[in-house]
N, C-alpha and C positions, 0 to 999 in steps of 0.2 A: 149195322155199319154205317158210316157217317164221311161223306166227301163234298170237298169244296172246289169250283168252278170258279175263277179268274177268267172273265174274255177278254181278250186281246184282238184291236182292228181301228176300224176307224169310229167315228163319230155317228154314220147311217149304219155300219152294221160288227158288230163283234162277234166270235166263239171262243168257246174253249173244249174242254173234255174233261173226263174224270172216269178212272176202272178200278172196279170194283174185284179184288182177285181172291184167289183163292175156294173159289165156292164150288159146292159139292150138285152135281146135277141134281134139278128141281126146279120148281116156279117162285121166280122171286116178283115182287111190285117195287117200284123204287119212287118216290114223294119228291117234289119240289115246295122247301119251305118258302113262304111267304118272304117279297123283298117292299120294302116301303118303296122303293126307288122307281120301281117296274110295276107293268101290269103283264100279266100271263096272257100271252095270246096262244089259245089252244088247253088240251086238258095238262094236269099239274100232277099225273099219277102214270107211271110206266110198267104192265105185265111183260116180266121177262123169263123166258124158257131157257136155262141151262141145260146142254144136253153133255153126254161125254166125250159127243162129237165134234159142238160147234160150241159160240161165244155167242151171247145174247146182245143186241145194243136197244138204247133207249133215248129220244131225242125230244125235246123240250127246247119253243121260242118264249122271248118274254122283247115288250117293246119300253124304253127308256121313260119315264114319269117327264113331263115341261114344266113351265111357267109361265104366267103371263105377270107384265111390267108393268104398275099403272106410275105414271108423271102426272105430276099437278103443276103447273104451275100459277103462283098465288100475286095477286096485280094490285099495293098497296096499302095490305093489311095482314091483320094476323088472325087465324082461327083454326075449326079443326074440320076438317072432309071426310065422310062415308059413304064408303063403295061395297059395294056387293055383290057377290059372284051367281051365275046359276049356267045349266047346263051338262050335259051327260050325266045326270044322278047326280052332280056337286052343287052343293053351296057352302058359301062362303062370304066375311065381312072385313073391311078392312080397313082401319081409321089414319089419316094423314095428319098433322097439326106444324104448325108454320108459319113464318111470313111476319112481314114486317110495313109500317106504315111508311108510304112513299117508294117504296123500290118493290122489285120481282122477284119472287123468291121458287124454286122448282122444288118442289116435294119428291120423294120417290118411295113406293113399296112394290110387292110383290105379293099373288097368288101361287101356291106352290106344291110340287106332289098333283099336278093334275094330268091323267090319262091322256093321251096323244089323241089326234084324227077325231075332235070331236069338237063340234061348234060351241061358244061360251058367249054368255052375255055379261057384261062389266055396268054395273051402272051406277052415276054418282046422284047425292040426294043433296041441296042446296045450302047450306045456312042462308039465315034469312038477313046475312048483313055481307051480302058476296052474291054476283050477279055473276050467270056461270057464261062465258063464250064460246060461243060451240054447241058441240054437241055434248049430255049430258051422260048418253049410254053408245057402250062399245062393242062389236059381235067380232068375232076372232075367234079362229084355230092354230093350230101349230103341228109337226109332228113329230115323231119318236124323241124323245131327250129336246123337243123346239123350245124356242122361245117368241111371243107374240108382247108386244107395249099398246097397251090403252092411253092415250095422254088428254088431260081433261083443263083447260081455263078458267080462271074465277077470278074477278076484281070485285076489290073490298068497296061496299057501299060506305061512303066516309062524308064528313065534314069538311069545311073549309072554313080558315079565319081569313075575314077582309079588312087591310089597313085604308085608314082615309090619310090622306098627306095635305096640307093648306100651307100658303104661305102669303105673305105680304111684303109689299117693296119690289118685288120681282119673282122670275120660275126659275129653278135648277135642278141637280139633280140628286137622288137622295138614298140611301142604302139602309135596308132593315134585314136583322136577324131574325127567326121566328125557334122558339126551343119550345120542349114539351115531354110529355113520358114516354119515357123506353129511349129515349138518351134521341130525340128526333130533332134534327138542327138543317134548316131552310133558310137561304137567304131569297132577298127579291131586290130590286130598284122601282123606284116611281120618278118618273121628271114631270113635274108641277108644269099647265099649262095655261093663260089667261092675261091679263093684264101687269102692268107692272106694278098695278095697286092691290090686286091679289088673283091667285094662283093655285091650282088645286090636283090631286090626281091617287089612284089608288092603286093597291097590290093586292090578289087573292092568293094565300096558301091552299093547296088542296089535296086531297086525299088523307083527311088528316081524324085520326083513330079520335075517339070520344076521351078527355082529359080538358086539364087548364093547360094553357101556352100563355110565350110571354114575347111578343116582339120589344125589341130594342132598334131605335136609331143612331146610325155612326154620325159621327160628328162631320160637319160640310162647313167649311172655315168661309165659306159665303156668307153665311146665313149664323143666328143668333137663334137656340132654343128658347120656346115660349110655352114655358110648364114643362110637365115630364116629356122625358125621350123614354119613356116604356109604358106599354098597353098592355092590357089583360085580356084574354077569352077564351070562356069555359064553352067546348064544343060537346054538344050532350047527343050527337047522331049528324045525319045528312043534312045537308044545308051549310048555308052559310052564317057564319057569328059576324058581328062586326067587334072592330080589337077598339076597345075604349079604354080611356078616352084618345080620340085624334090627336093627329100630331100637326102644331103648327110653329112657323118659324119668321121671322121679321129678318128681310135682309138686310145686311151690312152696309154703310155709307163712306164716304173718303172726305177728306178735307184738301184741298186747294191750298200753296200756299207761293206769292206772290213778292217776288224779287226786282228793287230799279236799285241803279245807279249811277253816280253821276261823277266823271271824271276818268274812267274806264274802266274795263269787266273784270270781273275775279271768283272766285270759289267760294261758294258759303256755307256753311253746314247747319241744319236745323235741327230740335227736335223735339217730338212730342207726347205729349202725358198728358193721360185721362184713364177713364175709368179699367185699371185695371191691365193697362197698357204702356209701353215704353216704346216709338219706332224714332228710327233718325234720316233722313234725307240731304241730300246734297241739290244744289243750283248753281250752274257755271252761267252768267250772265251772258249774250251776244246782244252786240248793239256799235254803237260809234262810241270815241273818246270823251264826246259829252256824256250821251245815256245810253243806256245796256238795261237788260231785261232778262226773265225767265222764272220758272215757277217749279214747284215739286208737287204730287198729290200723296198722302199718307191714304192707304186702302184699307177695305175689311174691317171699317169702326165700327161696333154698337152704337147704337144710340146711346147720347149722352155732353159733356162738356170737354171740350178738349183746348190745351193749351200749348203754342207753339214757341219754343224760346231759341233765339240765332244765336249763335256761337262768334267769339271776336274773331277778326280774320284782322289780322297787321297791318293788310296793306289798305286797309279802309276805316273810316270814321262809322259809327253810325248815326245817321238822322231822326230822331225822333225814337221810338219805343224799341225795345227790342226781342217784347212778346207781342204775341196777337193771340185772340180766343175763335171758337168756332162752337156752333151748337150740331150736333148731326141726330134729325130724328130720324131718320130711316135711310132707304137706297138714295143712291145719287150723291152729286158733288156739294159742299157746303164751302165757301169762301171762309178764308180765317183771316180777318180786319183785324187794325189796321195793317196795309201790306208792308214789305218792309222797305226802307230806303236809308244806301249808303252812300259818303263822298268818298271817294279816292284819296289816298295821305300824295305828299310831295315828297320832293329829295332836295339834299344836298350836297353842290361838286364840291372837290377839294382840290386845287392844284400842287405837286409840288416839283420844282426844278432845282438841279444840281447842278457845282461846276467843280471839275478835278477828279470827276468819278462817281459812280452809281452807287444806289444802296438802298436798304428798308429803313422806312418810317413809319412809326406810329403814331395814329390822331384817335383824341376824344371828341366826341362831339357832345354837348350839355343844352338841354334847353326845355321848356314845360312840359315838365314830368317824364322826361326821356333823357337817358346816358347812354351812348353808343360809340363803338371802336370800330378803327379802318386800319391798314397798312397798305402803305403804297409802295413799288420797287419800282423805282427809274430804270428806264431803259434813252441809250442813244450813247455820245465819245465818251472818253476820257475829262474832253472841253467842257461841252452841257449835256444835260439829263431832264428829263421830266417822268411825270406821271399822273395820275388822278385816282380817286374815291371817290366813289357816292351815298350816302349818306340814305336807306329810303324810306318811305311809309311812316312820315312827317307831320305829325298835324300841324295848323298854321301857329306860328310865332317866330321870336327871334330865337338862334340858334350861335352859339361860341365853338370853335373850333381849336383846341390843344394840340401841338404837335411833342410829343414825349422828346426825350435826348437820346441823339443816336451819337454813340462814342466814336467814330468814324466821320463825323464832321460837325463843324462850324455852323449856328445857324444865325440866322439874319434877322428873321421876324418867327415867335414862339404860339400866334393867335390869329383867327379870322374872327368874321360876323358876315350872316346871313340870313334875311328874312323870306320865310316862306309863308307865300298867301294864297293856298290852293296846292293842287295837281302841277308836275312841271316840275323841270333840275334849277337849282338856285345855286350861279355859285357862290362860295366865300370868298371874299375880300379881305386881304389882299393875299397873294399866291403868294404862298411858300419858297423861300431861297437857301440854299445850304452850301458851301465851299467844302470839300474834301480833305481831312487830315493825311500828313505824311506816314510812313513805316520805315522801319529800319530791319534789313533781311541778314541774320545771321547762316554763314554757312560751318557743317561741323565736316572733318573727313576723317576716315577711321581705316585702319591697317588689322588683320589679324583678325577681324571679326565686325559686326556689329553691336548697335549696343542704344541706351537710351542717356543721352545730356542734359545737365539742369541748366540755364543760363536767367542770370539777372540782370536788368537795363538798368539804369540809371542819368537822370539830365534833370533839365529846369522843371524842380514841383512835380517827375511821373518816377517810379519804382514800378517797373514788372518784371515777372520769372514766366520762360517759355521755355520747353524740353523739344529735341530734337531724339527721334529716334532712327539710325543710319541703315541704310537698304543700301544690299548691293551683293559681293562676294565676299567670300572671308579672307580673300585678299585685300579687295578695296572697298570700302559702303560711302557713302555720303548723305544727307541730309542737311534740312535748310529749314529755319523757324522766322516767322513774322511778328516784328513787334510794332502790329497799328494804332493810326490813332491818334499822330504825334504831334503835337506843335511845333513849330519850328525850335531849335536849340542842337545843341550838341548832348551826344551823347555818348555812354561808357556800357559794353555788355563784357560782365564777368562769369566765365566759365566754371561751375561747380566741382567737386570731385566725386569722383568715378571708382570704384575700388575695383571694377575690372580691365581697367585703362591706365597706361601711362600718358601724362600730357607729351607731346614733340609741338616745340616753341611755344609762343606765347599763351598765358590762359587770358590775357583780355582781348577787346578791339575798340574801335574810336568809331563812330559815324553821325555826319551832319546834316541834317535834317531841314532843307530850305523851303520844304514847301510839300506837296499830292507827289505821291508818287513813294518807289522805293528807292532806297538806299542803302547799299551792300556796308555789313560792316567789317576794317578791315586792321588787320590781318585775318585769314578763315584761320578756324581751328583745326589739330589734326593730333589724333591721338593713338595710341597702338593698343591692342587687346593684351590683356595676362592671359596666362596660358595654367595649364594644370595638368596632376600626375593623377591616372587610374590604377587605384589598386587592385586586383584580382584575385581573392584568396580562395583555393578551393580547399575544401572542409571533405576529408573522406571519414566513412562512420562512426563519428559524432556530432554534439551540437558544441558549442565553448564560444569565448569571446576571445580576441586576437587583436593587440595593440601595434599598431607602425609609427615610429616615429620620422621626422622628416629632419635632415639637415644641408645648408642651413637654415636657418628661420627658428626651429624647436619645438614645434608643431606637432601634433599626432591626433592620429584616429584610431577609432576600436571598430570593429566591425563583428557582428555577434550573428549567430547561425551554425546549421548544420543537423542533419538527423542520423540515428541510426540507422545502421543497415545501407546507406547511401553517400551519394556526393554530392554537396550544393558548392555552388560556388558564391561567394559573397562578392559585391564590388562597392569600394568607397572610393573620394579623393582628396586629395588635397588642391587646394583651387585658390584665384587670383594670387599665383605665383609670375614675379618677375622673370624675363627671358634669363638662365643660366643652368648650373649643372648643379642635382642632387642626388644624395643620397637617403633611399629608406629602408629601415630599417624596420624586423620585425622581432619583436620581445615574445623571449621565451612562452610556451602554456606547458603547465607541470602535465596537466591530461592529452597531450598531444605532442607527435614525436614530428619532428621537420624532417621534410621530404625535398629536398633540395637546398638551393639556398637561402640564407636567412636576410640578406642585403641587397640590394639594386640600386643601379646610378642609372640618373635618368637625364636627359638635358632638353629643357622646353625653350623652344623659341617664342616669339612675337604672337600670339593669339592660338599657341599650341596646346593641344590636348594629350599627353605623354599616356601608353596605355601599354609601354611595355614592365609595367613591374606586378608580375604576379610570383605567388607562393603557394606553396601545397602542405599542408600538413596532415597525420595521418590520428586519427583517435587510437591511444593508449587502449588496451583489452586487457584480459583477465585470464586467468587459469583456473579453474574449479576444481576442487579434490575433495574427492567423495572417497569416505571409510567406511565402511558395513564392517564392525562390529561381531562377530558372535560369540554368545554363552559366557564372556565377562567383561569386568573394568576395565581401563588402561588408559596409558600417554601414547601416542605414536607421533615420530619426529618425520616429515616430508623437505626435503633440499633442494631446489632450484638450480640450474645451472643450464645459459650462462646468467650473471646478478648474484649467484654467490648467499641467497638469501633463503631462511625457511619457516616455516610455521608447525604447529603441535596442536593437535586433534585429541581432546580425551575425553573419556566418557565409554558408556557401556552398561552390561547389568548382565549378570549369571541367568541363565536358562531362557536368553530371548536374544532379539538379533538388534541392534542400533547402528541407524546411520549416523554420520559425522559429516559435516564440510566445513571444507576452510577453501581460501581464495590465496592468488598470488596477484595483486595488481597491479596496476599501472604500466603494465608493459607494453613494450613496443612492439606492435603488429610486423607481419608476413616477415618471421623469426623463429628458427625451430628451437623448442624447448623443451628439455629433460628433465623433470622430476622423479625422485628417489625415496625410495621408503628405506629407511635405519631399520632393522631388527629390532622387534620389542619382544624380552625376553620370555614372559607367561604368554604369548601367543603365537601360532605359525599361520605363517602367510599363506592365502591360499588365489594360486596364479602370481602373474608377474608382478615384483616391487620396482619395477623400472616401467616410464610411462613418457615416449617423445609424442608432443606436439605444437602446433600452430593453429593460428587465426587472420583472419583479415581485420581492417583498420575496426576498432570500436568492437571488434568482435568478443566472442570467447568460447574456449576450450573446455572438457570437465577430462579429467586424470580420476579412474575409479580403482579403486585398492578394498582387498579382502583380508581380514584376519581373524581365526579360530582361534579363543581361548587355550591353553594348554589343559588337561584333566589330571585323574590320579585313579593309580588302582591302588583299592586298602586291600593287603592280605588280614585275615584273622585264623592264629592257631589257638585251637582247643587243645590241650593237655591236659591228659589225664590219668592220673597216678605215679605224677614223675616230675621231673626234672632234666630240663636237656638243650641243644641249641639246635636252632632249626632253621634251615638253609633254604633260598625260594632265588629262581632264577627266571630274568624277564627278557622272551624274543621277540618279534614282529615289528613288519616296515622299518626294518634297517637297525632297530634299537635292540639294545638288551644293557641288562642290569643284575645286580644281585642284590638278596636282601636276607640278614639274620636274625632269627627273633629267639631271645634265650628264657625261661624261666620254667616252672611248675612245683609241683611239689608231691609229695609221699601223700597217697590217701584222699587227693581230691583232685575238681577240676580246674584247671588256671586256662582263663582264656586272654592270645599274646594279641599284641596288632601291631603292623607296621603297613608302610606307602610305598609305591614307587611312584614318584610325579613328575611335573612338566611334561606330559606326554600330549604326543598331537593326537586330535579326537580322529571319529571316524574310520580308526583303524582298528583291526583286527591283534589283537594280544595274545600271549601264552605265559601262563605264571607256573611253573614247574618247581616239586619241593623233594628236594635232595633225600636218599634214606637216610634211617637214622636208628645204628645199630640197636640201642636202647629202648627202641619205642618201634610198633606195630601201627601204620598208618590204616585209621578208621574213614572208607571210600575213598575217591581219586587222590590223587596224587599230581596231578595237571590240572591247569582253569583256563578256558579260553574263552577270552570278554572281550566289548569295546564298550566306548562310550562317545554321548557327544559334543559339542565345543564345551570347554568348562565344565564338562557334567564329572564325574565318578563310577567307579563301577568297583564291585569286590568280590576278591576268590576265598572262600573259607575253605579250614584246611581242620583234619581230628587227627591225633594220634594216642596211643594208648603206650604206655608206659610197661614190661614188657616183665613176667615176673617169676616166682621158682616154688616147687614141691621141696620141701625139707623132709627128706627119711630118716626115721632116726631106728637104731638099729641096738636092742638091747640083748647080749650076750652075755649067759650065763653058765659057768662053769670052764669057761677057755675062747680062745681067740678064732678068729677065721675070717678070710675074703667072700664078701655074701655080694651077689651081683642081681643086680633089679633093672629089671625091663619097664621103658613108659611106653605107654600108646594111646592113642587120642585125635 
């Protein structure tokens, strides 16, 4: 038998049990199998006595297997570590591999499965390119299920690459990348130290695995590279490489550049080009009125030829060149000859005075290779005016001054002259004089509205047109137009027309014009606004066009809109209408039924807007009549009432069903309306032939009507062995009928036919056939059919013709009554 032990507890000590049942007294042994995990403490085999009286027990310890933990950690390289176990009976070997050039990398393994309470020795064994820190060997126990860590130190025995840095001109400071295998990236700095004629200093990389590296130099906008920015060096073990070739650099130089002037200071803009270069500078001069001064320096040049060109500034001459050169072989400042030197321009005053009123002038000025413009506005009375211009940034010569024509006055003298020789305001001779033209002020006034007037002046040698437009209320507006400018004379302004104005009194006026100044011209104007009618049409469901005429006058407008299913209302007018009384009138639309009344009187006053004529009309609609048809052809008549009018639906087809429509149009909406269906004789109606309805405006109605074909029952008589008339009678759904069919004949079969028709379908029939002494009917003698719209249906009918025994009776020797019996 075979059982398993699960303990359960803590961590220092677990149990469990396991029974064994059912056994017959005797001596049993019971095994503990082998656990990787554990070690046995004590024997692993139990003698056990079963007796009949008692229960045998058996107890078995085992203590938990540990580990020990070794950590490596590896200090700027990569390689691989063995360590090896001994102690209580065990050994063991354990290999680590790892690590990386430049940083610290911790390894981790483990020794495992090893027996508790027993001393171990751990020991690690060197590579020969790792220097171990520490100690090399580790002595450690643990107990039951323990665990003990060995931690062991090694730095990689490595290389170093050394950069050299030199420079000339000056020291600064300088950045280098170092890259290499297994993806290794190192930066450094070097600041160069020594004279400013040259300058030197280095960087070591270190700890750096055996391969090629490559440093690179960043760029230092000080300094000018001289030959490569990248070095090489193959590091083949410890020690130091040097990274060849060095790296050297020639600092940068500036140029000087040197600004006078003479007549006073200003803003000058420079700039310069050389090799491979574009920079620009500014110099704002300070000094006196005579001379002024200042400089710019351009930084950061390579060596090389550089050339400075000044830019024109307006309000200066320049003196003499207006580039300079500079050579720059290394650091420091270089002067760039010659320096530069400007004069100051001059000006020119303008005066000009006025008398009778202010105003704007404009002057040309013309002189050695210069065209320039001024405007002056006098300021001071009515009496005189003055004002000035200046003219600046002048070089010397003589200088004409133009005064343009201002249509606002009179002038006196049209030109100056003025010599400028140097810096300083020069004025022109002689000043400017102007006298002021008169005006003539129309005033407009307006009743009923405002509005906008043309007017044209008229006098000695001037024509002009000036519009007044009136601000005010729609009771009163006014407005006032200026006709300047004038010479003396007399003058005539005539009042335009207006189409939404009437004149009240005169359309001219008179005014005399002596001199500066206004003058009203008189009589004023005053005029009354036209006034206008709004139409209002509202349109209920439809769209149409809808004409109003206007009387008097004879005038009209259409006005078009409106949708289904809705009500728009449209609005038009009739407009610059004189103050009185009208009437408008609205013309018939066949598609649309008036909804009130068809005319309006309107009466517009003096600048009035009339908005009491509206109209309503309603959109004409429809009736729809739908026929379904069944099982045949036909006409069917539908009558209308009230209108009095009707239409005819034909069409159909035997043994199917067809719809029909027809319309009633143009009718007038929210109106009740009857339509009739006529009897059509081959069919009956099925549900009502009477059909009232209505619609709303533009709407429509459908009227739906049913009619069934009429059918036929065919009788057919067999006859056989005769001749005879044969009688058939027909009931059901209210009908009945008779029908006679005569013939046959001796010794054969004659088959009869006859109908009975117009019958409405879908009903139940009975064809009954009268006896008939003569003849013996062969099966029923009743049919009972239907059929469906237009269809047929047939009752056959047999009769037998009914016949006789001839006895003949031969008597011989005398007479006698002989009597004979049939049976059968």
């Amino acid at each position: 038998m075979s059982a398993t032990i699960t303990t359960t507890g803590t961590t220092v000590a677990g149990s469990g049990t396991a029974t064994f049942t059912g056994l017959t007294p005797a001596t049993y042994t019971v095994t503990e199998a082998p656990n990787s995990g554990f070690v046995p403490v004590g024997a692993t085999t139990c003698a056990a006595v079963v007796t009949a009286s008692s229960d045998a027990a058996c107890s078995f310890t085992n203590n938990a297997k540990g580990q020990i933990v070794v950590t490596k950690q590896v200090q700027g390289g990569n390689g691989s570590f063995t360590f090896s176990l001994t102690g209580g009976g065990q050994s063991g070997s354990l290999t680590l591999s790892g690590g990386a050039p430049a940083v610290t990398v911790t390894l981790t393994g483990s020794f495992t499965g090893l027996p508790p309470n027993t001393t171990y020795t751990v020991s690690e064994t060197i590579p020969s390119s790792f220097t171990a820190i520490g100690a090399t060997v580790c002595v450690t126990s643990f107990g039951p299920g323990g665990s003990s860590t060995c931690s062991f130190t090694n730095q990689a025995v490595g290389g170093s690459v050394v950069v050299t840095k030199n420079t000339t001109g000056g020291n600064g400071t300088f950045g280098f990348t170092l890259t290499g295998p297994g993806g290794v990236t190192m930066s450094a700095t070097i600041s160069t130290t020594g004279t400013t004629l040259t300058g030197s200093g280095t960087a070591t990389f270190s700890g750096l695995a055996p391969g090629t590296y490559t440093v690179t130099e960043a760029a230092n906008a000080d300094f000018v590279p001289v030959g490569l920015t990248t070095c090489t060096a193959v590091v083949t073990g410890a020690g130091s490489t040097p990274c060849s070739p060095s790296f050297l650099n020639n600092a940068r130089g500036s140029v000087v550049v040197t600004k006078n002037t003479a007549g006073g200071n200003g803003t000058f803009t420079f700039t310069l080009t050389g090799p491979g270069v574009t920079m620009s500078a500014t110099i704002s001069t300070t000094g006196t009125t005579l001379t002024g001064s200042g400089t710019a320096t351009f930084s950061g040049l390579a060596p090389g030829t550089y050339t400075v060109t000044e830019a024109a500034n307006a309000d200066f001459v320049p003196v003499g060149l207006t580039t300079c050169t500079a050579v720059v072989t290394g650091a420091g400042s270089t002067p760039c000859t010659p320096s530069f030197l400007n004069n100051a321009r001059g000006s020119v005053v303008v005066t000009k005075n006025t008398t009778g009123g202010n105003g704007t002038f404009t002057f040309t000025l013309t002189g050695p290779g210069v065209t320039m413009s001024a405007t002056i506005s006098t300021t001071g009375s009515t009496v005189a005016g003055s004002g000035t211009a200046t003219f600046s940034g002048l070089a010397q010569g003589t200088y004409t001054v133009t005064e343009a024509a201002n249509p606002d006055f009179v002038a006196a003298v049209t030109t100056c002259t003025a010599v400028v020789t140097g810096a300083g305001s020069t004025p022109c001779l002689p000043a400017f004089a102007n006298a002021a033209k008169g005006s003539v002020v129309v005033t407009k006034n307006t009743t009923g509205g405002n509005g906008v007037f043309t007017f044209t002046l008229t006098g000695t040698g001037v024509s002009a047109t000036a519009t007044i437009t009136t601000t005010g209320t729609t009771v009163a507006g006014s407005g006032t137009a200026t006709f300047a400018g004038l010479p003396q004379g007399t003058y005539t302004v005539t009042e335009g027309t207006n189409p939404d104005f009437v004149p009240v009194g005169a359309t001219t006026c008179i005014a005399v014009v002596t001199g500066a100044g206004a003058t009203p011209c008189l009589p004023a104007f005053t005029n009354a606004a036209k006034g206008a009618i709004v139409v209002t049409k509202q349109v209920e469901g439809g769209s149409g066009s809808f004409t109003f005429s206007l009387t008097p006058g004879g005038s009209s407008i259409t006005l078009s809109g409106g949708a289904s299913g809705t009500t728009v209302t449209l609005t038009g007018s009739f407009t610059s209408l004189s103050p009185g009384t009208y009437t408008v009138t609205e013309v018939a639309n066949s598609g649309f039924t008036a909804f009130g009344s068809t005319s309006c009187t309107a009466i517009v006053g003096a600048g009035q807007i009339n908005t009491g004529c509206a109209f309503t009309d309603q959109a004409n609609g429809q009736i729809v009549v739908t026929k379904q048809v069944q099982g045949g052809n036909g006409s069917f008549v539908f009558s209308l009432t009230p209108g009095g009018s009707s239409i005819t639906l034909s069409g159909g087809a035997p043994g199917t069903t067809v719809n029909l429509t027809g319309s009633f149009t143009g009718l007038a909406p929210n109106t009740t309306y009857t339509v009739s269906e006529s009897a059509s004789a081959g069919f009956t109606a099925v549900g009502p032939t009477v059909c009232t309805t209505s619609f709303g405006p533009g709407g429509s109605a459908t009227c739906a009507f049913t009619d069934q074909a009429s059918g036929q029952i065919v009788v057919t008589k067999q006859v056989e062995g005769g001749s005879g008339s044969f009688t058939f009678s027909l009931t059901g759904n209210g009908t009945s009928g008779s029908l006679t069919l005569s013939g046959g004949s001796m010794g054969t079969t004659v088959t009869l036919t006859g109908s009975f028709t117009g019958l409405s379908p879908n009903t139940t029939y009975t064809v009954s056939e009268s006896a008939n002494a003569g003849f013996v009917p062969v099966g029923p003698t009743t049919c009972v059919t239907s059929f469906a719209p237009g269809g047929s249906a047939t009752c056959a009918f047999t009769d037998q013709a009914k016949g006789q025994i001839v006895v003949t009776k031969q008597i011989q020797g005398g007479n006698g009554s002989f009597t004979f019996t049939l049976t059968g």
